[in-house]
C-alpha positions in Angstrom: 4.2 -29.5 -19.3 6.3 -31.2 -16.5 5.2 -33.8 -14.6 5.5 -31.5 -11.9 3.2 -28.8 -13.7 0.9 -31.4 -14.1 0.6 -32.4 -10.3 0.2 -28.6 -9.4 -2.6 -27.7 -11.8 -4.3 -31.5 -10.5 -3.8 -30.0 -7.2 -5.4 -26.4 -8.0 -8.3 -27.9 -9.9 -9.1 -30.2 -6.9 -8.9 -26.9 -4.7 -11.1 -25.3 -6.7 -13.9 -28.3 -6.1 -13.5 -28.2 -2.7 -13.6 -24.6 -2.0 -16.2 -24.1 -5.5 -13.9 -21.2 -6.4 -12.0 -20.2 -9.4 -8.5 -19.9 -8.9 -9.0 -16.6 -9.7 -11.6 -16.0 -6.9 -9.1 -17.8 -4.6 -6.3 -15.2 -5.4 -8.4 -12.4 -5.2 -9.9 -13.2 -2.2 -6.2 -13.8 0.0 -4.4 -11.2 -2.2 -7.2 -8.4 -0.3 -6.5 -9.6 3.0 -3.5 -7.2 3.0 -1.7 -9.9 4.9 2.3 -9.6 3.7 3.8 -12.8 5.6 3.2 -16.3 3.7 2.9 -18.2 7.1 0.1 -16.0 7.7 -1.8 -16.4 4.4 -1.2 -20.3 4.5 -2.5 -20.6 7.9 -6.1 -17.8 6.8 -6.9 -20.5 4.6 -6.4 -23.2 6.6 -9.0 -22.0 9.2 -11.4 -20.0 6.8 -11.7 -22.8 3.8 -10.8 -25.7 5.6 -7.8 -27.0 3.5 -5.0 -29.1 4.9 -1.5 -27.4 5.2 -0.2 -28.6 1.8 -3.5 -27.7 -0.3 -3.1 -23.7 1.5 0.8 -23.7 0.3 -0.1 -24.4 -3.0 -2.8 -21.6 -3.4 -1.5 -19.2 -1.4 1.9 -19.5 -4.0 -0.5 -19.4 -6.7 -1.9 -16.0 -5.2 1.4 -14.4 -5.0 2.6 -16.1 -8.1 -0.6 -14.3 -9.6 0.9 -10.3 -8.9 4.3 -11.0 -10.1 3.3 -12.0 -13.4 0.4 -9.9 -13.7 1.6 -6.8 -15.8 2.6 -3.5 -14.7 -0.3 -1.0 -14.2 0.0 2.1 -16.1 -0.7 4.2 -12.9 1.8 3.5 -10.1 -1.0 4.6 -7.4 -2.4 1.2 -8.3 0.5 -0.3 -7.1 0.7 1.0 -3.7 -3.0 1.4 -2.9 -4.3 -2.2 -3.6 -6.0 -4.6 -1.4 -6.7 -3.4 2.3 -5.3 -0.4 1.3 -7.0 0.4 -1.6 -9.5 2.8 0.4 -6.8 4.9 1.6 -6.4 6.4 -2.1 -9.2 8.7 -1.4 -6.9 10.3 1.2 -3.7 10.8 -1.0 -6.2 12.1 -3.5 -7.3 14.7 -1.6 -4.0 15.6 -0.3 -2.6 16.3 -3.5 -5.8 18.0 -4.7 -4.5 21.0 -1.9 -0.4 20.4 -2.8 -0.9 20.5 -6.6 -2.1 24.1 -6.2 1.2 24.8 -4.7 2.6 25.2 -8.0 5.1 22.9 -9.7 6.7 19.9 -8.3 7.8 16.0 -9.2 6.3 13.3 -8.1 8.4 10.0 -7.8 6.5 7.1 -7.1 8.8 4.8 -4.7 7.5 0.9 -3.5 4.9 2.3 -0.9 4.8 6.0 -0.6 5.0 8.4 -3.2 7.6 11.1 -2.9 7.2 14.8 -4.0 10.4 16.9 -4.8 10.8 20.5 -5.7 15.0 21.2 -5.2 14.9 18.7 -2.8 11.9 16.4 -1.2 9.5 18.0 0.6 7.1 15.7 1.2 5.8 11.7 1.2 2.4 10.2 1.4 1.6 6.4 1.4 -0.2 4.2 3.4 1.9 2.8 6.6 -0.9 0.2 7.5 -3.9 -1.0 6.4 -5.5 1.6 8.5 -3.2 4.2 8.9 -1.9 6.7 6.2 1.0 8.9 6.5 2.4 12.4 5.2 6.0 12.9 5.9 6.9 15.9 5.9 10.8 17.6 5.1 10.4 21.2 7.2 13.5 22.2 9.6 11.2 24.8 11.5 9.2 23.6 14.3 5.5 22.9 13.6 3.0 21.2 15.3 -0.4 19.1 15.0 -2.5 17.3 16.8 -1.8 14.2 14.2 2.1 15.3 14.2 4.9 13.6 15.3 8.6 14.3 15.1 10.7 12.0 13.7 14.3 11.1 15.1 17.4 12.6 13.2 18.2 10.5 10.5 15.0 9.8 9.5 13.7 10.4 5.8 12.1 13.0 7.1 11.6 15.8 9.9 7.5 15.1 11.0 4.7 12.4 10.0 1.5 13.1 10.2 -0.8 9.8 10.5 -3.9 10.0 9.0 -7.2 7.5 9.0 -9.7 9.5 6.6 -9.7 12.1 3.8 -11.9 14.4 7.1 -9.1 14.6 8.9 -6.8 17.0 6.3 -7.4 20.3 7.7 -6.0 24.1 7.0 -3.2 23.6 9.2 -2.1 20.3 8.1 -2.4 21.9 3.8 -0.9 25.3 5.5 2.5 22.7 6.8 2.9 21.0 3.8 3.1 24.0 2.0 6.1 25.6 4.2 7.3 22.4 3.7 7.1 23.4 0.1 8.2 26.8 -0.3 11.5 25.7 2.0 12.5 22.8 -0.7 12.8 26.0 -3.1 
């Protein structure tokens, strides 16, 4: 171990006294904020546990450090529905609980959203923010919503429909997604 190595683990071990948290408990703990900006997690810690500036740097690198080395899940879902949006899983559950009795499609999990693809893509469901979830869906005919939204031309897709709870997926919204369906063919 490098000096350098050294220094860092001194410097986690005396975090871990003052805060009386494993370093584990420390990652956890910033990881579920859902914050994505390091300025943002360095200064959480600052304020909540009291550190100095250089003391936050450290542990919140140790956080991050933490999820690129952990090892790949075996369920992708894991990936995207993790800290403050963890709870929105229930919703993409549900959702495909009504499109898997469509009949056949492929799923292709993608960094946030998951993408579904009969000839061509006719739907994507993720989480957008920690509290909103959204189903975008490919359909050229018109079709409306109270939760829909076009989207401009260009976009990935034609309409998102933004979502806060599992309650809120009604007939109309499963009776879309499946035109959106039978048109990708």
């Amino acid at each position: 171990m490098s000096v350098l190595d050294q220094a860092a683990e001194t410097q986690v071990s005396n975090i871990e006294a003052k805060t009386g948290k494993t370093r584990d408990q420390l990652s956890k703990e910033i990881l579920d904020l859902g914050l994505s900006k390091h300025g943002e997690m360095v200064s959480w810690v600052k304020s909540n546990w009291g550190l100095g500036h250089g003391d936050a740097n450290t542990i919140v690198h140790v956080a991050r450090r933490s999820v690129e080395d952990a090892p790949a899940t075996s369920d992708p879902l894991d990936d995207i529905y993790i800290g403050s949006k963890a709870h929105q899983r229930a919703i993409h559950d549900s959702l495909m609980a009504h499109i898997n009795g469509f009949g056949a499609f492929e799923t292709a999990p993608k960094k946030g959203y998951v993408a579904l693809r009969r000839k061509k893509q006719f739907a994507m469901l993720g989480p957008k923010t920690k509290d909103r979830f959204e189903l975008g869906i490919n359909l050229k005919a018109d079709a409306s919503h109270p939760l829909m939204a076009p989207v401009k031309p260009g976009g990935m897709c034609q309409y998102i429909i933004s979502l806060h709870s599992a309650d809120e997926i009604d007939d109309d919204i499963v009776a879309i997604a499946q035109r959106a369906y039978d048109a990708a063919g």
